[in-house]
C-alpha positions as CSV (number, residue, x, y, z in Angstrom):
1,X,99.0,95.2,87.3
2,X,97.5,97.2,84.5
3,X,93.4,97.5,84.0
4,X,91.8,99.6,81.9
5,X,89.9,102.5,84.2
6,X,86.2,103.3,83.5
7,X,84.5,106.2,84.3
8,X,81.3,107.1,86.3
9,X,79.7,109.6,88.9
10,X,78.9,109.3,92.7
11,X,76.4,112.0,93.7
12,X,77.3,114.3,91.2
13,X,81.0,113.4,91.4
14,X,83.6,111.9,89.0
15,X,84.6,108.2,89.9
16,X,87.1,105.4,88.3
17,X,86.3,101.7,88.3
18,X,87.5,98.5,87.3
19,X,85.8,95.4,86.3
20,X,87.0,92.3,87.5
21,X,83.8,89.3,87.3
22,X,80.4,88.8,86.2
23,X,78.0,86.3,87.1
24,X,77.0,85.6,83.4
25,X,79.6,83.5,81.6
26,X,78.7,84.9,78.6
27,X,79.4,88.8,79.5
28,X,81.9,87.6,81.7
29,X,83.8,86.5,78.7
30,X,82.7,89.7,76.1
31,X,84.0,91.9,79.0
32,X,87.6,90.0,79.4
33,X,86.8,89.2,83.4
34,X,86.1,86.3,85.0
35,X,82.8,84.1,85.1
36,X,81.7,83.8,88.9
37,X,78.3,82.5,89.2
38,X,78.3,82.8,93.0
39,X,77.9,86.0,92.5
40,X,74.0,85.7,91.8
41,X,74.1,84.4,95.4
42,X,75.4,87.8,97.2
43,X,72.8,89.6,98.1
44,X,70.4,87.1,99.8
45,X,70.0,87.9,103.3
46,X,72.1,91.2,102.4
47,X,70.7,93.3,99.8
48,X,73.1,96.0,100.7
49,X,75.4,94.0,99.2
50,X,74.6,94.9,95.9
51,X,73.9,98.5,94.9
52,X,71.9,99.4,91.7
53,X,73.2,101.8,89.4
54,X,72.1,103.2,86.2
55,X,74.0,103.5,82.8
56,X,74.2,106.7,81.0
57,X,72.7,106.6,77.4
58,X,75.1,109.3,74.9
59,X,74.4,110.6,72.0
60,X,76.3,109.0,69.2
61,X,78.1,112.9,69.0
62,X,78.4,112.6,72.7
63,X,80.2,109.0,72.7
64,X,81.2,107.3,68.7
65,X,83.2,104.0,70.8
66,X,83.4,103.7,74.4
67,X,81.7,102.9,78.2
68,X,79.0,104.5,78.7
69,X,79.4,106.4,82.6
70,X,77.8,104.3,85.7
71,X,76.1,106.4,87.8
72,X,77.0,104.8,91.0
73,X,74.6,105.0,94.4
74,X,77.5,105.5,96.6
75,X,81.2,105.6,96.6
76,X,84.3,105.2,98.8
77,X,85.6,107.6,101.1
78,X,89.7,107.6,100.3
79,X,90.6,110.6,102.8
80,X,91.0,108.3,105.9
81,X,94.9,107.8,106.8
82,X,95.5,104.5,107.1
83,X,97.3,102.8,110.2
84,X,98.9,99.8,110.5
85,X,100.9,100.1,113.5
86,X,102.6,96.6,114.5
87,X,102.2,95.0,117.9
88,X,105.1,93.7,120.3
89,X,105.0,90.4,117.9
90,X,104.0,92.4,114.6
91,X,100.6,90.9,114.6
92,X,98.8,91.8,116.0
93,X,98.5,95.4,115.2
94,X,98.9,97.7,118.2
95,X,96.9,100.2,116.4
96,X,94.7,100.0,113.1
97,X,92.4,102.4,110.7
98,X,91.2,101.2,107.0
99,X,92.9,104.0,104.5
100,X,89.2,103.7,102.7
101,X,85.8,103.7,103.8
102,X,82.4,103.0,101.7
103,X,79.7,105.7,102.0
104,X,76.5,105.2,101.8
105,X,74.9,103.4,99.9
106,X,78.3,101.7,98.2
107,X,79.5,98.1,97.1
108,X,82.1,97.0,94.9
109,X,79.5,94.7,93.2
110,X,76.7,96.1,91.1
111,X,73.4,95.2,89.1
112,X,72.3,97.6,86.3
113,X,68.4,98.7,86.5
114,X,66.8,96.4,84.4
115,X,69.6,93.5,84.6
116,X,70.1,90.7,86.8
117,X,73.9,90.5,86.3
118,X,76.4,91.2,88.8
119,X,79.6,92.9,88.2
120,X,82.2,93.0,90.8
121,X,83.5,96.5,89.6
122,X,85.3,98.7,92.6
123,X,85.8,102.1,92.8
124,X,89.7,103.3,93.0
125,X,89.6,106.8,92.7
126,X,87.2,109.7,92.5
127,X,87.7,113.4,91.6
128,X,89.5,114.7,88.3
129,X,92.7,114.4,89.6
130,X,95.8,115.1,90.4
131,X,95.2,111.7,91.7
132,X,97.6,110.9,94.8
133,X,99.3,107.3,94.5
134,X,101.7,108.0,97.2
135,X,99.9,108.6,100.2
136,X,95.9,107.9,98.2
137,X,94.1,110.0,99.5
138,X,91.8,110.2,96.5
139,X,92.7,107.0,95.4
140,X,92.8,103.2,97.1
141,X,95.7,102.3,98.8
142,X,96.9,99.5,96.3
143,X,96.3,102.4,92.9
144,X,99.7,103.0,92.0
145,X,99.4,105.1,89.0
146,X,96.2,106.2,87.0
147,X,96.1,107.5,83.3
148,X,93.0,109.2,82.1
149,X,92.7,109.4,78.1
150,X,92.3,112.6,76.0
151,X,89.5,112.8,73.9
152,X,89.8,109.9,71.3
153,X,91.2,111.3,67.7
154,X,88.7,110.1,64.8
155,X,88.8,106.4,64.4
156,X,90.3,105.5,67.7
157,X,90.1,105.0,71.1
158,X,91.9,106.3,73.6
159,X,91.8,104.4,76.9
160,X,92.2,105.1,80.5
161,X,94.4,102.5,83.0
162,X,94.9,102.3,86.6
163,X,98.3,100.3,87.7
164,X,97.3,98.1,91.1
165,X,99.7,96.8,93.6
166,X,98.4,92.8,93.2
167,X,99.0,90.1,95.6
168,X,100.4,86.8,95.3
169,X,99.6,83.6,96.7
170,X,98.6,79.5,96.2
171,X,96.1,77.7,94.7
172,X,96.4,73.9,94.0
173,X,99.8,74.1,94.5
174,X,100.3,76.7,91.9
175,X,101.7,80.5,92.9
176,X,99.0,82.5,91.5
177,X,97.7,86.2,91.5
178,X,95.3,88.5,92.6
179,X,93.5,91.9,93.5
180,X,92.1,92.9,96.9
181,X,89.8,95.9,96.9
182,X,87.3,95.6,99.7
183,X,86.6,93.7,103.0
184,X,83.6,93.6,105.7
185,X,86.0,94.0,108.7
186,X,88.0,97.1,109.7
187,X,90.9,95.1,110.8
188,X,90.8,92.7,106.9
189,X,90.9,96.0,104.7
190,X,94.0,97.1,106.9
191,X,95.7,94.0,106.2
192,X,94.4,93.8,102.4
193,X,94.8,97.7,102.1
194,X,91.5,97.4,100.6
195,X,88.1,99.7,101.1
196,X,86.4,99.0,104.3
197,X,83.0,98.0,103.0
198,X,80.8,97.3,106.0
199,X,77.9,96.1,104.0
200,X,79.6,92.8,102.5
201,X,79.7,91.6,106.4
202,X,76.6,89.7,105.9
203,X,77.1,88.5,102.4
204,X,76.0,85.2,101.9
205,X,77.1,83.4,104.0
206,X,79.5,82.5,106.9
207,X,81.0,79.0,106.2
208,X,78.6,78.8,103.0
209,X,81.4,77.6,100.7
210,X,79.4,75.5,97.5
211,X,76.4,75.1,99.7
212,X,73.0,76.2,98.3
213,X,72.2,80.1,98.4
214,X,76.7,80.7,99.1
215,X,78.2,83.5,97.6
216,X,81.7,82.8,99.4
217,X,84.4,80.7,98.1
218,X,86.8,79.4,101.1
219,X,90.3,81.2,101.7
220,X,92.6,80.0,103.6
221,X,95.0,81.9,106.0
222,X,97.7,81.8,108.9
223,X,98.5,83.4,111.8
224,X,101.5,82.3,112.6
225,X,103.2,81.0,110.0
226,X,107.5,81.4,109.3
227,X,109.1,84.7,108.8
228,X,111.6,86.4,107.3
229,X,112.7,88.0,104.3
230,X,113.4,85.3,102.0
231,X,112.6,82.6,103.9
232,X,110.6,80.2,101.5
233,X,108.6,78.9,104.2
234,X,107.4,82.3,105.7
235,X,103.4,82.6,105.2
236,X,100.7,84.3,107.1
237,X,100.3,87.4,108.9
238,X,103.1,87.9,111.6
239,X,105.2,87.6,108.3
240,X,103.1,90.4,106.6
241,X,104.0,92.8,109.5
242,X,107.4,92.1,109.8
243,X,108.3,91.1,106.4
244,X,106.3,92.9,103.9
245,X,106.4,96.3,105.3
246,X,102.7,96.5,105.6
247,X,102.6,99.7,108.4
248,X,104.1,101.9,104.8
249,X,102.1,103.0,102.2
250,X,102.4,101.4,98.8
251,X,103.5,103.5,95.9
252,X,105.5,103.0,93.2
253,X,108.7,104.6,94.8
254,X,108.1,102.6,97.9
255,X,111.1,100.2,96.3
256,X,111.8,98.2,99.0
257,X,108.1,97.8,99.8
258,X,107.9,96.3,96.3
259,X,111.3,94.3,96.6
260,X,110.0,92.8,99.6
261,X,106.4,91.9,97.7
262,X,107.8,90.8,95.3
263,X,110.4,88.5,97.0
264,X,107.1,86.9,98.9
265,X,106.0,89.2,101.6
266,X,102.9,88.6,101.3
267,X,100.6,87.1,103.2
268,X,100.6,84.1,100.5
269,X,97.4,82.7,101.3
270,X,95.4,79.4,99.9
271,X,92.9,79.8,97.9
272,X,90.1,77.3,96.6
273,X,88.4,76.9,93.7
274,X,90.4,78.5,90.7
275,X,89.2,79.4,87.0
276,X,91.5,76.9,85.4
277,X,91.0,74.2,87.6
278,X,90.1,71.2,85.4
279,X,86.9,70.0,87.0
280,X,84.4,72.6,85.7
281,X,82.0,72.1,89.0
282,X,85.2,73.8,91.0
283,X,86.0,76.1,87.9
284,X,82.5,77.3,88.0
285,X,82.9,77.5,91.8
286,X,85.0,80.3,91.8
287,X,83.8,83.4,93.5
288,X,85.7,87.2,94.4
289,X,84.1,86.9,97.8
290,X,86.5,84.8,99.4
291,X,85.4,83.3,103.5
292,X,88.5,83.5,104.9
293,X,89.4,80.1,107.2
294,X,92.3,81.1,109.6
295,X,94.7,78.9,111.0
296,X,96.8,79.0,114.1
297,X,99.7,76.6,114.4
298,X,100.0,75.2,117.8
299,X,103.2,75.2,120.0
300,X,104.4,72.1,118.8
301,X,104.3,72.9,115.0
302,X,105.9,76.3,115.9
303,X,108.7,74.6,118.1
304,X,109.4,71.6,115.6
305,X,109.5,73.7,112.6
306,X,106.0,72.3,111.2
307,X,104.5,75.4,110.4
308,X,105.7,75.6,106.7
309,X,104.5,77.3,104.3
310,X,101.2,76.2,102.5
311,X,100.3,75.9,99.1
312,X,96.4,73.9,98.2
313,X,93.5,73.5,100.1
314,X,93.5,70.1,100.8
315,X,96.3,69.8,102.1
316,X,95.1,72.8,104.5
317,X,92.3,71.4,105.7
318,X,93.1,67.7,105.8
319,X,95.8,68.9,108.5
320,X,93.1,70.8,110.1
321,X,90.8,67.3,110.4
322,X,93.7,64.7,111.2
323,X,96.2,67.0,112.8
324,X,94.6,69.5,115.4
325,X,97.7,68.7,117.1
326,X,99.4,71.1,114.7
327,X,97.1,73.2,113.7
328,X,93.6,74.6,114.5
329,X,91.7,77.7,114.3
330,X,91.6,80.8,115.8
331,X,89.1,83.2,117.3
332,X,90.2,86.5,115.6
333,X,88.7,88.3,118.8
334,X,90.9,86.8,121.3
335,X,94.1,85.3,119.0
336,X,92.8,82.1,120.8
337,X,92.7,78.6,119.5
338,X,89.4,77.8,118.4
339,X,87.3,75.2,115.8
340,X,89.1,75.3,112.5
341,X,86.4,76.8,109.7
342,X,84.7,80.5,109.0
343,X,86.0,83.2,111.0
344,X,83.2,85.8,109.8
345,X,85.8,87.6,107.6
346,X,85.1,88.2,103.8
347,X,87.6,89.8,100.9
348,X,86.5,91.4,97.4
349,X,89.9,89.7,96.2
350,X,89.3,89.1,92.3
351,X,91.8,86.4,90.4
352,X,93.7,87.6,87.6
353,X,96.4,85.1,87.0
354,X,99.4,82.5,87.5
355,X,102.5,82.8,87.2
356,X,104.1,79.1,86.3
357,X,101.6,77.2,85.6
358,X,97.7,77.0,85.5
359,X,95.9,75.3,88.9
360,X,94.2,72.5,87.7
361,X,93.9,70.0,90.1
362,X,94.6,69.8,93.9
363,X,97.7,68.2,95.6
364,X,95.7,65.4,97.9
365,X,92.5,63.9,98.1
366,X,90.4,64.9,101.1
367,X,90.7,63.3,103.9
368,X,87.8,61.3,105.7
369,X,85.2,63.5,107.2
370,X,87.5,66.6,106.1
371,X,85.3,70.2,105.4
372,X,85.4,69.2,102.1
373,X,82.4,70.7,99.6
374,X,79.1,68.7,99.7
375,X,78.8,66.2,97.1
């Protein structure tokens, strides 16, 4: 996936972003990203959550078209090596480090002194480059390939792009697309190979959903799902590990890593409310910060072949209200069943498209007394 790149400064240092969501509708739709309202939401409770930065002001000599540079308050840290070292089962991991970690003072998502608005707008690289898309240790682990623009000739504009690894999955039955950048949990940036970002742990809020104050829209994950390259049942994370060869690093040589993506080795997950969904309350509902709600499918699912793949949220958690007998939830610190809903993990995972057709409406009704958002 192609974005254009921006520029800014961390402490005195170069940095790249992107922009991916706004909480004002009608920025969101100057800028070309999505509208997320929720977004307003993130930093009660958390106001690390949010960083403030400032915008540079050029001269019109210094700058005739273009972004101004955000001076950011802190940025990632992309020397780490990640590991992703599979367990006896693949997942889970027998060893694990995030290849990115946030220093101080850094968040993907930003308000500009003297503006309410937030952006969701990551950091992927830092430094003047030669930027490293093979083994990233200036860049994220998902970058793979960045262009910085020459000075634009008179009358134009020369623009900088960044070419991200995306990730597919489901929502409302529809295979759709996406970018992961960040998570709150060691373990979830591994996974996402996304920047560990320890300050969106507490972002509002655990099982918050549509609820008043929520920044969180509801993911929804599986353990245990089918594997199997090709397979078109696999789904979740054992999959992942043993199927989309996520103990490599992604570059754009890594061929077979990509094959294997791109032939759905993903962790396809189910997502919630979409963009394009039809209602506009579940349009509008839409948020980058995505609760993850994980399910484990029991022995008897496993053993009869039940635990197919997944593809809209009711139909997720409808099973999870009138069938525990298949699946339930999971308590990510033991791998133990346990009450199907928030887990306590969170993903900057920003939507960016479909590719049949749009989501506009979920496969099923909820069922009676289903976690279904408050009226």
């Amino acid at each position: 996936m192609r974005l254009p790149l921006y520029p800014g400064t961390a402490h005195g240092h170069k940095v790249w972003y992107v922009l991916l969501d706004a909480s004002d509708a009608g920025l969101a739709h100057d800028l070309g990203v999505n509208y997320a309202p929720k977004l307003a939401n993130i930093a009660i409770s958390d106001p690390a959550a949010v960083q403030t930065v400032t915008l540079g002001s050029p001269t019109p000599q210094e700058n005739p078209f273009g972004p101004a540079a955000v001076n950011f308050a802190g940025a990632p840290d992309f020397s780490p090596t990640r590991i992703a070292t599979p367990g006896p089962t693949g997942f889970p991991l027998a060893k694990f480090a995030p290849g990115s970690v946030a220093g101080p003072g850094y968040s993907p998502f930003i308000k500009i002194a003297g503006s309410d608005v937030v952006y969701n707008a990551p950091i992927v690289a830092t430094g003047d480059g030669p930027f490293d898309v093979v083994h990233h240790t200036n860049t994220e682990d998902r970058v793979l390939g960045i262009h910085i623009a020459g000075p634009s000739k008179p009358g134009q504009f020369a623009e900088s792009w960044v070419d991200m690894l995306f990730v597919k999955g489901f929502d409302a039955g529809q295979p759709i697309l996406y970018l992961s950048t960040d998570a709150g949990q060691p373990l979830t940036a591994v996974l996402e190979r996304s920047t560990y970002v320890p300050a969106l742990n507490n972002a509002s809020f655990n099982g918050g959903d549509d609820f008043l104050g929520s920044a969180r829209e509801r993911l929804f994950g599986f353990i245990n799902g089918q594997t199997g390259a090709g397979n078109p049942q696999a789904q979740g994370f054992v999959h992942l590990v043993k199927d989309g060869f996520a103990s490599q690093d992604a570059s754009a040589g890594n061929t077979a890593m990509i094959d294997a993506l791109r032939n759905g080795g993903d962790l396809l997950n189910v997502f919630g409310d979409f963009p394009t969904l039809a209602d506009p309350r579940h349009a509008d509902a839409y948020s980058p910060l995505w609760d993850a709600q994980l399910g484990l499918w029991t022995p008897k699912a496993v053993s009869e072949g039940l635990n197919t793949r997944q593809i809209d949220e009711n139909v997720v958690f409808n099973l999870a209200a009138t069938r525990p007998d298949l699946l339930t939830g999971v308590d990510p610190a033991t791998g133990k069943p346990s009450p199907y809903g928030s887990v306590g993990v969170d993903i900057n995972c920003a939507v960016i498209g479909f590719t049949a057709q749009a989501p506009t409406a979920n496969l099923a009704p909820p069922a009676p007394n289903s976690p279904f958002p408050p009226r």
